[in-house]
N, C-alpha and C positions, 0 to 999 in steps of 0.2 A: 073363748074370749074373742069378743068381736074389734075388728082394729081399728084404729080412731086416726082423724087424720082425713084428707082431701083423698079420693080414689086414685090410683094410679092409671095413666092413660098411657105410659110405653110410647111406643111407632105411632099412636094418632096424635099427636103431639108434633110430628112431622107435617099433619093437615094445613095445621096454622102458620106453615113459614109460605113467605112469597117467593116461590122458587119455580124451576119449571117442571113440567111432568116428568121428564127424565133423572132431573136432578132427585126428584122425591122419590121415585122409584128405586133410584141407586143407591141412595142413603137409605132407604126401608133395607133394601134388602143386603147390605152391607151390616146393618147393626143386627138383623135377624139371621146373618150367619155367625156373628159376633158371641149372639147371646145364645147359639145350636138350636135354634130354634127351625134351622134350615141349613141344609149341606150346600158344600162351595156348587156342586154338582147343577144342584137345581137351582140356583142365583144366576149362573153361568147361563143353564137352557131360559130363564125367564128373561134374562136379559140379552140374550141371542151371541154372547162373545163368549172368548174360551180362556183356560183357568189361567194363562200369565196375565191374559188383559186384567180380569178382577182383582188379582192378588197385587195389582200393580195401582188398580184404581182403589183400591180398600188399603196399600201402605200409604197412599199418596191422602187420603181421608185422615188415614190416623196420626199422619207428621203433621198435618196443620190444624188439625183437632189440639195435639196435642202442645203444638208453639202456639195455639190460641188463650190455654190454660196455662202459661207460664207467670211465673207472679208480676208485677212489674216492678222493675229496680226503687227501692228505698227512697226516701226521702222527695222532696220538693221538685218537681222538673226544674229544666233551668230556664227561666225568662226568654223570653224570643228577642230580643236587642231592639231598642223604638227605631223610627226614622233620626230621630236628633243625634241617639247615640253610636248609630252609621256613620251618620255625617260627621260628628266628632275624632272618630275613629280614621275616617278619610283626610279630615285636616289636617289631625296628625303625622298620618303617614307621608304628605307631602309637605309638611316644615321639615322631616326629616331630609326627604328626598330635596331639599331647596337648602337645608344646612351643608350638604353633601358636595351641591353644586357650587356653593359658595366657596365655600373651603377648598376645592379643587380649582377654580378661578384664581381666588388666593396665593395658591402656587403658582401659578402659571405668572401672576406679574410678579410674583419674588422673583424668577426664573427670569424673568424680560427685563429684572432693575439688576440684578447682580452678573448675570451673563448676558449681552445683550446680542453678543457673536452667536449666540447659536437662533436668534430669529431672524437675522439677516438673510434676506433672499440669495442666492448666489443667481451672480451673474448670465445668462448663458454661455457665454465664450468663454467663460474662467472654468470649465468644467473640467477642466485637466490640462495638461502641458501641450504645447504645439509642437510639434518638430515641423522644421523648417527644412524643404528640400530644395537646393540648389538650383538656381534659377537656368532653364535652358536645358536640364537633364532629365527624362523621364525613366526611369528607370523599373522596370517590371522582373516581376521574379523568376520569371524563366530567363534571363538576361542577365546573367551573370559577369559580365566585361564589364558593365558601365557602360555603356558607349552610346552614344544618341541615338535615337530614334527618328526615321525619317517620314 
């Protein structure tokens, strides 16, 4: 029974990617150790590196081989948001930031009409009590008598 259907071309099928010689090479001989078509052995000597490099470059092939064939998620992507609905989204967010500032202003003259003692500047000199020292007496802490200073 003869087979029907387009011929199979396998690894020449790699001919037609625009990739560089190395990269063609590695993918050849990566899928033709795949399919035993060739031991890790002699992939290894053709490619001049030893078996942790290959095993390392053939998992690293087959993780992004195979998150390349992952289905994509369900349904409708979601819309990328226009310029106008930015800008909308930004006016909003600063009426909020502007209702925020209002209302905190708001207080602060409730605070100015109903207590008006606590925005009063205080004085410098009122900053606490004076003690007054008796005129003509200097008196220092090691001098304990009282007694003038000459």
């Amino acid at each position: 029974m003869a087979k029907r259907g387009r011929p199979v071309k396998g690894v020449e099928l790699l001919d037609e990617l625009e990739v560089s010689h190395v990269a063609r090479q590695r993918l050849t001989l990566i899928l033709q150790t795949l399919a035993g078509v060739l031991t890790v052995q002699e992939a290894c000597t053709v490619l001049g590196i030893n078996h942790s490099r290959f095993h390392q470059l053939r998992q690293q092939f087959l993780a992004q081989a195979a998150g390349l064939l992952e289905p994509p998620p369900a349904g409708r992507p979601h819309p990328l948001p226009s310029t106008d609905q930015l800008e909308v989204q930004r006016l909003r967010q600063q009426i909020v930031e502007l209702k925020l500032d209002l209302k905190a202003i708001q207080v602060r003259e409730e605070l100015a009409l109903i207590m008006p003692h606590l925005l009063q500047k205080k004085r410098p000199g009122s900053a606490g009590k004076k003690t007054t020292r008796p005129a003509g007496r200097n008196v220092t802490p090691n001098d304990s008598t009282g007694s003038a200073k000459c």
